[in-house]
C-alpha positions as CSV (number, residue, x, y, z in Angstrom):
1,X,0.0,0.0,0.0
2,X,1.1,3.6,-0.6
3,X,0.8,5.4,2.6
4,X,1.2,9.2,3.5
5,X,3.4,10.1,6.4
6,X,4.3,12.8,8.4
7,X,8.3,14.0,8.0
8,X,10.6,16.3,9.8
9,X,14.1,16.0,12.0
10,X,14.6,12.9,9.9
11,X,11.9,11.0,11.0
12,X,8.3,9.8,9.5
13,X,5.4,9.0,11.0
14,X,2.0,8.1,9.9
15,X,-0.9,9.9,8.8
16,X,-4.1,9.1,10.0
17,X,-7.8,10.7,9.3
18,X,-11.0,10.4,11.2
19,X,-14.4,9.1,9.9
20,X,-17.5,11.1,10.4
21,X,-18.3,9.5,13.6
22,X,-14.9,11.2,14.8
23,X,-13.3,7.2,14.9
24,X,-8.9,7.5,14.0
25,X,-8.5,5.6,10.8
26,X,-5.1,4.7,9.1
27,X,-5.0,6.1,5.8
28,X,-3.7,3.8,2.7
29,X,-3.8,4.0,-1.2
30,X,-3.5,1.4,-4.0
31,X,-1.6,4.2,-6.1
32,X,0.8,7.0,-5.9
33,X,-1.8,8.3,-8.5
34,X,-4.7,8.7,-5.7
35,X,-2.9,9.3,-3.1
36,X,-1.9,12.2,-4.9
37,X,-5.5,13.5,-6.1
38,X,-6.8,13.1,-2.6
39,X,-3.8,14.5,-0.5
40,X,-1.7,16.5,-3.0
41,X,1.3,15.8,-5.2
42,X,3.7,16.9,-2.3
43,X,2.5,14.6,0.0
44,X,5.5,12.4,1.3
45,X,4.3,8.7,1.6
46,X,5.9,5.4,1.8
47,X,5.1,1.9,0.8
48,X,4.0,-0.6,3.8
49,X,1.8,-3.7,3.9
50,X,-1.2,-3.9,6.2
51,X,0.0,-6.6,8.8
52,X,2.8,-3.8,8.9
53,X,0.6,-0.9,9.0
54,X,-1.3,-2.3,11.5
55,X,1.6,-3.5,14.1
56,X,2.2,-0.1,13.8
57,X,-1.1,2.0,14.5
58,X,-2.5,-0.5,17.3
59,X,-0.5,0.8,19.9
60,X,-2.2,4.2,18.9
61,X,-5.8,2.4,19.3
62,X,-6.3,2.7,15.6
63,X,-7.7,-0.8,14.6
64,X,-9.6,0.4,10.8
65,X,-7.6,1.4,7.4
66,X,-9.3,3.4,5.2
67,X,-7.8,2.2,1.9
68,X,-8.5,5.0,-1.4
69,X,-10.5,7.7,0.9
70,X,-11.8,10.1,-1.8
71,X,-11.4,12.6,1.6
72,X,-9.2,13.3,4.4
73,X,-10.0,14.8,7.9
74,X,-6.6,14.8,9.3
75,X,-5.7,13.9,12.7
């Protein structure tokens, strides 16, 4: 999965989003392509697969990825 991240003092982090009901989701595309329409071209992101996306959100409580949101609420 493609998956936008967070960067700065050499370090990334993940992005997350909520839902309408306010729940944290992990955020994940299929493509570069729409992570780019939905989040913008300069978006950093990285390539993860879900058993390693989710290892690394549960200790944050996030249990759901949204995979291709056509919009992000950022967290």
């Amino acid at each position: 999965m493609v998956v936008p991240v967070k960067t700065g003092s050499g370090t990334a982090c993940l992005r997350c989003g909520r839902l309408p009901d306010g729940e944290r989701v992990g955020i994940a595309f299929t493509t570069q392509a729409r992570l780019a329409r939905v989040m913008g071209a300069d978006q950093p992101w990285t390539y993860l697969s879900g058993p390693a996306m989710r290892d690394m959100l549960a200790p944050l409580g996030v249990t759901r990825i949204q995979v291709d949101p056509g919009l992000i609420a950022a967290s």
